[in-house]
N, C-alpha and C positions, 0 to 999 in steps of 0.2 A: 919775821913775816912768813918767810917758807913753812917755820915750826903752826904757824897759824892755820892756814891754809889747809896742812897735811890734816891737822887737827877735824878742818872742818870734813877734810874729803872721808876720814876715818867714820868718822859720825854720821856721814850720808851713806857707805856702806853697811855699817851695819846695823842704820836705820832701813837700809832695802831686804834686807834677810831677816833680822828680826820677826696733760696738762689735758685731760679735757677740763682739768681744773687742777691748779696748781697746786692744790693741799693733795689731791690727791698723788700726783706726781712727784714728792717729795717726800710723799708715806711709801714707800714702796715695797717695806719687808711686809712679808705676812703676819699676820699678829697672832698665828700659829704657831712661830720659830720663837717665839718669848725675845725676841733681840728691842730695842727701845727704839723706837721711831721720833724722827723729827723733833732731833734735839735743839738742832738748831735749824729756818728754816732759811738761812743765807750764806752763802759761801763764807762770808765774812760776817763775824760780831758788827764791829764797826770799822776797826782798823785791824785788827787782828783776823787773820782766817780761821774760820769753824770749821769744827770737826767735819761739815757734810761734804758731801763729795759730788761732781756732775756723774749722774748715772752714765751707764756704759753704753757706748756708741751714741749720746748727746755730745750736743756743742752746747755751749751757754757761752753768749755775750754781756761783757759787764763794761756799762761805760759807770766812771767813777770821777764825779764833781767835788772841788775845796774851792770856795768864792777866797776871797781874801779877806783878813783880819776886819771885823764888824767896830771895831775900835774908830777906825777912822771917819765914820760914822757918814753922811753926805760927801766929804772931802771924794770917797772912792764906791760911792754909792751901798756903804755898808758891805762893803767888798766885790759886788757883781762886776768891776771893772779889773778886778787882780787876780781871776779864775785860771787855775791850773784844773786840767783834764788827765783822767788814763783809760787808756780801755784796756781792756783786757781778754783774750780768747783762750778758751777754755776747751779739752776734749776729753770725753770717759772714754776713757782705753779697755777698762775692765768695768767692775764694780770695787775696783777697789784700787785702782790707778786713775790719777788725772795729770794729764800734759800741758803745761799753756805759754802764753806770751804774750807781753804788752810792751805799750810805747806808753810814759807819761811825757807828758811837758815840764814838770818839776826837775829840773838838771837836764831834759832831753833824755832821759833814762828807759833804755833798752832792759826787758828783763825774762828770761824764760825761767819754769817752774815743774817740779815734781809733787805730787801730793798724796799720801798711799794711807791706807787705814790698813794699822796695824792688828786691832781688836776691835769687838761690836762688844758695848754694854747688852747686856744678857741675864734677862733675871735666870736664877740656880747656875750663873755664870761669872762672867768679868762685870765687875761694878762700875766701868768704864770702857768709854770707847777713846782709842787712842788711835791718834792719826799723825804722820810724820809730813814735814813739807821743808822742800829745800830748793833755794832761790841764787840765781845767777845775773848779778845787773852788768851792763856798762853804762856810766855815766858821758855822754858825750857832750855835756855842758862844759866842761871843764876848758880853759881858755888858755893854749899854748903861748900868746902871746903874754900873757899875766904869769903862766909857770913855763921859763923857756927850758926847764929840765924834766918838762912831762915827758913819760911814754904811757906807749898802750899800759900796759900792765897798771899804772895808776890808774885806769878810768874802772878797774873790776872790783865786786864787792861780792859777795857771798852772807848766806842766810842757813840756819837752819833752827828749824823748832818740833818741837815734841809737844801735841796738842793733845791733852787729859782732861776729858771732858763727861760728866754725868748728869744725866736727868733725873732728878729726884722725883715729880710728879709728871702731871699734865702741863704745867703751867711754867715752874722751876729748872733751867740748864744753868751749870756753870762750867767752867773752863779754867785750866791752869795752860802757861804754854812757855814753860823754860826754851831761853830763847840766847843763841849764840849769832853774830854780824861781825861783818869784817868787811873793811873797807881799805882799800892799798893805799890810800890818801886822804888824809884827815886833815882839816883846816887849824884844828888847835893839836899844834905842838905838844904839848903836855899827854894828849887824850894815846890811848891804846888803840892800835889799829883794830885790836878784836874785843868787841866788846861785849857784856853777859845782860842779860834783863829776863825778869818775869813778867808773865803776860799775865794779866787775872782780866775773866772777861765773865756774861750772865746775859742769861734770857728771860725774862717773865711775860706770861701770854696775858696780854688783855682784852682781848676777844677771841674769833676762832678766826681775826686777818690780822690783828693789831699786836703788837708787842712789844715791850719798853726793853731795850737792849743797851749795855753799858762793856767799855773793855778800859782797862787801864798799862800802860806798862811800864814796870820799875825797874829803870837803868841803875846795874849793879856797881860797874866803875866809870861814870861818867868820871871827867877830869873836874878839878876845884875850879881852873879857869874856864870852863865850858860858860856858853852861855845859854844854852839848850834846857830844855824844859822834859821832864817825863808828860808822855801822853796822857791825855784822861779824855774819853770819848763818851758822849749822851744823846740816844736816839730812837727811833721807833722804826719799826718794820711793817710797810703793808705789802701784804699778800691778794694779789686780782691772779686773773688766768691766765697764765702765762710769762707771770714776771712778779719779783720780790722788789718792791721799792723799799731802800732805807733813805731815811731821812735824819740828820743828825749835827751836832755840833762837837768842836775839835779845837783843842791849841795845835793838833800838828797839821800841816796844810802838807804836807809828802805821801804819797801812797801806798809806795816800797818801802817794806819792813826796814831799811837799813835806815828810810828816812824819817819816819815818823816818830822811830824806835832813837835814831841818834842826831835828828837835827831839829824837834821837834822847838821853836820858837815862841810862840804864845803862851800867857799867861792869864791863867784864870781869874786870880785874882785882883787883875789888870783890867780887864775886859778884853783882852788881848787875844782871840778867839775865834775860831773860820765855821762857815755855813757847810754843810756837803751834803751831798748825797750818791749813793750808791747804787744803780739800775740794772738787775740782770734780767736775762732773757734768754730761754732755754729753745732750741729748736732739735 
């Protein structure tokens, strides 16, 4: 576990050295500087964070909804009665550092965040904008009386990911976001406290507010006993002034990369499957 750990803290080093209308707000480079604008226009794909970044000296507030599983159909009102929340606060540091911190309700999950763009896509330049983000949770759900051999140190988890991302047109973003999690306590024995996944995630505009957005992520060694699911996320983006609604559905009802990515429960094939939505709002 220490070997893990160090691993990640390696990786976060030397990933650190390495509205009067919202569209407008969100375009912010010059279209002088050849660099690509508004590749993505929400902090997050769906579950996955994009490339973009709160501009510098903004705050953006994001409250982020998962109803519960649609399966249970009337039983639980199509889920409006099993709804976990997160919010999440947001600050541009620079143009190219963002700071944050949320509460979910999913485990009671405390989580601060770094998020730094290491390159801008640049036509006669980098064919990619690549941006690093790395995540620190405590889970405070966890139930001393059910593990009388808890300590602190079990309740920590850590994130980090490398988000590759290029806009091909006006309309096309994709994203790749090799992605490493580690959790000090895992519920299946068998499973590795540190665990690898690929993020594949895409944007397609279908209007000049609408946009059909999709992210996936494939858990590299989940365990054979897990009973957890790879995410797969389906949804649209509206864009008004002063705030990006996503609107979408999810097998993973978690909104920390550690949970979405490694306790993700629902199946599609199932109908087994949660509501969400995503609301930011920049001041």
């Amino acid at each position: 576990m220490k070997k893990s750990i160090s691993l990640l803290l390696l990786l976060f080093s030397i990933s650190l050295f390495a509205q009067d209308d919202l569209l407008d707000e969100i375009d912010q480079e010059s279209p002088e500087d050849n660099y690509a604008t508004a590749t993505f226009k929400g902090l997050k794909i769906v579950n996955f964070e994009s490339t973009k970044l709160t501009a510098k000296k903004e705050f953006t507030f994001v409250v982020a909804h998962r109803f519960g599983t649609v399966k249970n159909g009337f039983e639980s009102f199509f889920g409006l009665d099993d709804a976990v929340t997160r919010l999440n606060f947001i600050y541009g540091v620079n143009d190219w550092l963002n700071v944050s911190v949320s509460r979910s309700s999913f485990q009671k999950i405390y989580e601060g965040a770094l998020k730094y763009r290491l390159v801008k896509q640049k036509e006669g330049g980098s064919p990619f904008t690549i941006v690093g983000y790395n995540s620190f949770l405590i889970n405070t759900a966890l139930d001393e009386a059910n593990l009388p051999k808890l300590e602190f140190e079990n309740r920590l988890g850590y994130a980090t990911q490398l988000l590759i991302a290029r806009k091909f047109n006006k309309n096309l973003s994709l994203q790749l976001a090799p992605t490493i999690f580690h959790d000090n306590y895992v519920i299946d024995n068998n499973q590795d406290n540190t665990q690898y996944a690929l993020g594949l995630g895409g944007r397609y505009k279908l209007t000049k507010r609408w946009s059909l957005n999709m992210d996936y992520g494939w858990h590299l060694n989940r365990s054979d006993t897990s009973p957890y699911k790879n995410p797969l996320s389906i949804g649209v983006d509206l864009e008004t002034g002063g705030h990006v609604f996503q609107m979408h559905f999810t097998n993973a009802q978690g909104m920390n990369t550690n949970t979405f990515l490694g306790q993700g429960t629902g199946d599609w094939g199932d109908g087994d499957f949660f509501f969400g939505f995503n609301l930011s709002r920049v001041f």
